[in-house]
N, C-alpha and C positions, 0 to 999 in steps of 0.2 A: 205698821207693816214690817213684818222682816225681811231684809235682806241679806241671801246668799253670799258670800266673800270668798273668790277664787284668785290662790296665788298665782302669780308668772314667773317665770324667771327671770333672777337678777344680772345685771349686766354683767355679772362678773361668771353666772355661771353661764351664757353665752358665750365670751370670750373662751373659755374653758372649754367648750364642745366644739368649737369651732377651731381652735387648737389642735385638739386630739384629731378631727376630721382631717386637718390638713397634714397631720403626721403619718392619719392612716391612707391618705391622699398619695403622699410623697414614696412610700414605703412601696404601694399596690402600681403606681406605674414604673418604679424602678426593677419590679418584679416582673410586669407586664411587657417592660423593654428590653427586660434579660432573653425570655420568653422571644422575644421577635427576633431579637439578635442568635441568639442561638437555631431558631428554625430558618432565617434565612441563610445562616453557615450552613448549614445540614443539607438545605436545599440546591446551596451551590456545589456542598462535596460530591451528592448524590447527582445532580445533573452531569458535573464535570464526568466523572466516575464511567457513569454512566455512556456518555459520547465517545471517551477514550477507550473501555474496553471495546464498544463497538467498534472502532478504527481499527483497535492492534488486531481485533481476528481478524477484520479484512486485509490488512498487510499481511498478517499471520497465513491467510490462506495462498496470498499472489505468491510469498514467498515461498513455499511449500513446495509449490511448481518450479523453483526456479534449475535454470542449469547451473548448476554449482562456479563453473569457472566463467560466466560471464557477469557476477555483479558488478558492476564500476560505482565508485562515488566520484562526485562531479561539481565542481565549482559551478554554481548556476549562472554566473555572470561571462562564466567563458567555457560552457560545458562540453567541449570536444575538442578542447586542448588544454585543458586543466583538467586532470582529472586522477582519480588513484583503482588501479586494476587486482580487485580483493583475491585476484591466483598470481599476484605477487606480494602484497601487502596485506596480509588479510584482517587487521583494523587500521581503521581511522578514527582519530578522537578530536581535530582539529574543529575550527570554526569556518572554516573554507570552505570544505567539500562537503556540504548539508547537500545535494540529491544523490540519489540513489537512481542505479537503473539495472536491468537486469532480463534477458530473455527467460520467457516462460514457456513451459512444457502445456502440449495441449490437455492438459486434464478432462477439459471438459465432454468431448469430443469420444478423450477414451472411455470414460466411466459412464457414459449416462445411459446407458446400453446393456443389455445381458450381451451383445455381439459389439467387441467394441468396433470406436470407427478404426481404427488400426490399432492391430495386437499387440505391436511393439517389436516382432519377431521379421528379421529377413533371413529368409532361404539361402545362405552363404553357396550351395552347391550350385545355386540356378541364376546367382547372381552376375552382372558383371559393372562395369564403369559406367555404365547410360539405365540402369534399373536393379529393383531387386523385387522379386515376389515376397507378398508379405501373405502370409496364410492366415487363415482366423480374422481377417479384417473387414470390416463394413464400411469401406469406401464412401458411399451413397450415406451413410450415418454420419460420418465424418463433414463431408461437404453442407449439408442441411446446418449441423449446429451452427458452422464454421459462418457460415453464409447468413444466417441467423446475427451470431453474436457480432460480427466486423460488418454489417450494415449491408451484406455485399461487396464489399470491399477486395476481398480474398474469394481466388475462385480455386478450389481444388482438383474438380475434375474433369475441368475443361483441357485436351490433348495439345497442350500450347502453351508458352511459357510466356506469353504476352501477358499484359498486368503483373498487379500484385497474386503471388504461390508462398504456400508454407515453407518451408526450410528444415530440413531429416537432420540430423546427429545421430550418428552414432555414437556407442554407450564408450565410445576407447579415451585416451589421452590426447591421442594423436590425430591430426588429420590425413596426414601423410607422412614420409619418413624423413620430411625437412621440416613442415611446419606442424606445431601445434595449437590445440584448437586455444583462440586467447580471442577476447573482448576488440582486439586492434584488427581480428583479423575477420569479424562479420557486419560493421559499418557500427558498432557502437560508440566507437571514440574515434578522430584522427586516423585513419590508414586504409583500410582497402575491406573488399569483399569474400577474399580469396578462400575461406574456408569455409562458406556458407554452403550450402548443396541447398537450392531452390526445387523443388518438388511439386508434380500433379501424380494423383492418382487414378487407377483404372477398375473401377469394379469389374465383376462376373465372378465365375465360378473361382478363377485363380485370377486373385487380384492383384498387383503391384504398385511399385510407386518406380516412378521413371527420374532417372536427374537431369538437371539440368548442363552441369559443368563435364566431360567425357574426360575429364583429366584424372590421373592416377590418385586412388586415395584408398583409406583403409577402411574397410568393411568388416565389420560386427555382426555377430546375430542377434545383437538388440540396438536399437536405436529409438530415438526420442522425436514428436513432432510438434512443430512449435509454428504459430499462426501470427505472434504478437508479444514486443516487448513491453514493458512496463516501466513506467519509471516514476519514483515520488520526488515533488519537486517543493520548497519553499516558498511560498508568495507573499506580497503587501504584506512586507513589512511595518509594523505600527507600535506605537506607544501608547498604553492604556492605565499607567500611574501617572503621567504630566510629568516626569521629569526629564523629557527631552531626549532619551534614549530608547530606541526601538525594542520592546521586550517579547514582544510575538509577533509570531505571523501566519498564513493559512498554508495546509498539507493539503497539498494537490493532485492526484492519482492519475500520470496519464498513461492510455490504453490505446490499440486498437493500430499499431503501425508496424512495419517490417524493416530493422535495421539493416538487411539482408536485400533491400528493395532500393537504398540509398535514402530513406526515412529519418525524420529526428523525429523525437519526443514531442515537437511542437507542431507534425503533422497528422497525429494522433488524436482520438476524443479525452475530454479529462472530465474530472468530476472534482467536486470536494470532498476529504476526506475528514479535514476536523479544523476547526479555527482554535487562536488563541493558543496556538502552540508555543512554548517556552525552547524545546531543546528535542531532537530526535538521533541519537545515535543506532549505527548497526555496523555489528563484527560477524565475523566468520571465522569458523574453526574447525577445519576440513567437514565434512556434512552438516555442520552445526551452526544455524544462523542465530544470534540475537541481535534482539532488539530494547530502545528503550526510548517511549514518549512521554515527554511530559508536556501540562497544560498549565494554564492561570485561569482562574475564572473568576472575575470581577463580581463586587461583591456593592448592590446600593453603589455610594459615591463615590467619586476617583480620591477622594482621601484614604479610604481603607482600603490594607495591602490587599490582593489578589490571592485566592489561594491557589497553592500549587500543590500538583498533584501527579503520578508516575506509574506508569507503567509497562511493564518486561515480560518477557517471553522469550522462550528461544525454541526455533523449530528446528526438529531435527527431521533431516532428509534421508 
């Protein structure tokens, strides 16, 4: 009988193949961990990126509205008596005074309408100390969003200056020919009320807005109407490398109160604005606000650094 004779392989070329396998081993998951490591950077640039340009427009837009001479930055540990008034200092670049506060212009109110809720226009001829006819206004337009966005809160055109009322500006420097219009003098920091003009308005055919204070002040044929100040605040402070020192903390947006009503920021609604913050700076330069956020975004394990990442804008008013 014949028999077949089929070789195998010698243990040497085993060794051999299992060799080269485990170089093509070695090569292919260092490739594969490059691969990982590089998509999960990307995914954290791109998420960070991502969160913070959504924050800066929505700061971008509160600020847009603001009234120029009332921004304050604010020591948050002692914020209404620590604080820096941006129409006398207009940067701050310190590590102190990280919030920000500022009354806002009713935008919403005016625009959202082919008829806005108030034109912006008073009747200087028909004016006097306790009212001014405002022409082109839709009062009743005004009250609904008003009444909408502050929960209720703010009642506009109720004939009574009971509760919470918007607060009129006019478009001048001055509120009077002693004082002007400053941050100390509508309940935003330390001082009084004194310059605030509280306001209800009157629909019909000729509608106005009536004040509350009958004392001597200066009237404009434009003024501004404002429902609510704003203020971004720094929270929970925390450490996210392990090394014992606090490197972010959460940007806090709060809404919805009248510094003009004897309000702080803390009886207001808030919201969150962006976690993992590193640093938020804002300047002023007569109409011209910047700003500048940056974030960290932890990345896998607290042994690898955080990336950091920034972003600026500046609104002009």
């Amino acid at each position: 009988m014949k028999k077949d004779l089929r070789y195998a392989f010698s243990m040497i070329e085993i060794i051999f193949v299992i060799m080269v396998l485990g170089i093509v081993a070695s090569i292919g998951s260092s490739i594969i961990a490059k691969v990982f490591d590089t998509y999960i950077s990307q995914k954290a640039i791109s998420t960070s990126s991502i969160k913070t340009e959504i924050a800066a427009m929505q700061i971008a837009n509160r600020l847009g509205y603001a009234a120029p001479w009332t921004i304050v930055a604010k020591n948050p540990a002692n914020p209404f008596n620590d604080f820096v008034c941006f129409i006398d200092y207009p940067e701050t670049a310190d590590d102190i005074h990280t919030a920000f506060e500022w009354i806002g212009v009713d935008g919403d109110s005016f625009e959202a309408a082919s008829t806005p809720g108030w034109s912006g226009y008073c009747d200087i001829n028909k004016s006097d100390r306790s009212q001014c006819p405002t022409p082109g206004s839709g009062i009743n337009i005004s009250q609904a969003i008003i009444n909408n966005l502050s929960g209720g809160g703010v009642n506009f055109t109720t004939a009574s200056f009971a509760g919470s009322k918007p607060a009129v500006f006019f478009k001048v420097g001055d509120y009077n020919n002693i004082t002007k219009y400053h941050p100390s003098c509508i309940g935003l920091v330390a001082g009084s009320t004194g310059c605030a003009i509280r306001t209800y308005g009157i629909a019909g055919i000729d509608p106005k807005l009536t004040f509350a204070n009958n004392d001597p002040k200066i009237r404009a044929e434009q003024y501004a109407l404002s429902w609510s100040a704003y203020a971004i605040v720094p929270e929970n402070y925390r450490d996210i490398n392990g090394d014992g020192t606090n490197d972010v903390y959460d940007l806090r947006l709060y809404y919805n109160y009248q510094p003009w009503e004897g309000e702080r920021y803390t009886n207001g609604s808030s919201a969150l604005l962006l976690n993992n913050v590193s640093s938020f700076k804002l300047t002023q330069s007569d109409n011209t606000i910047r700003f500048k956020i940056c974030v960290q975004q932890p990345i896998g394990s607290a042994n690898i650094t955080p990336i950091t990442l920034c972003k600026e804008k500046a609104v002009i008013r």
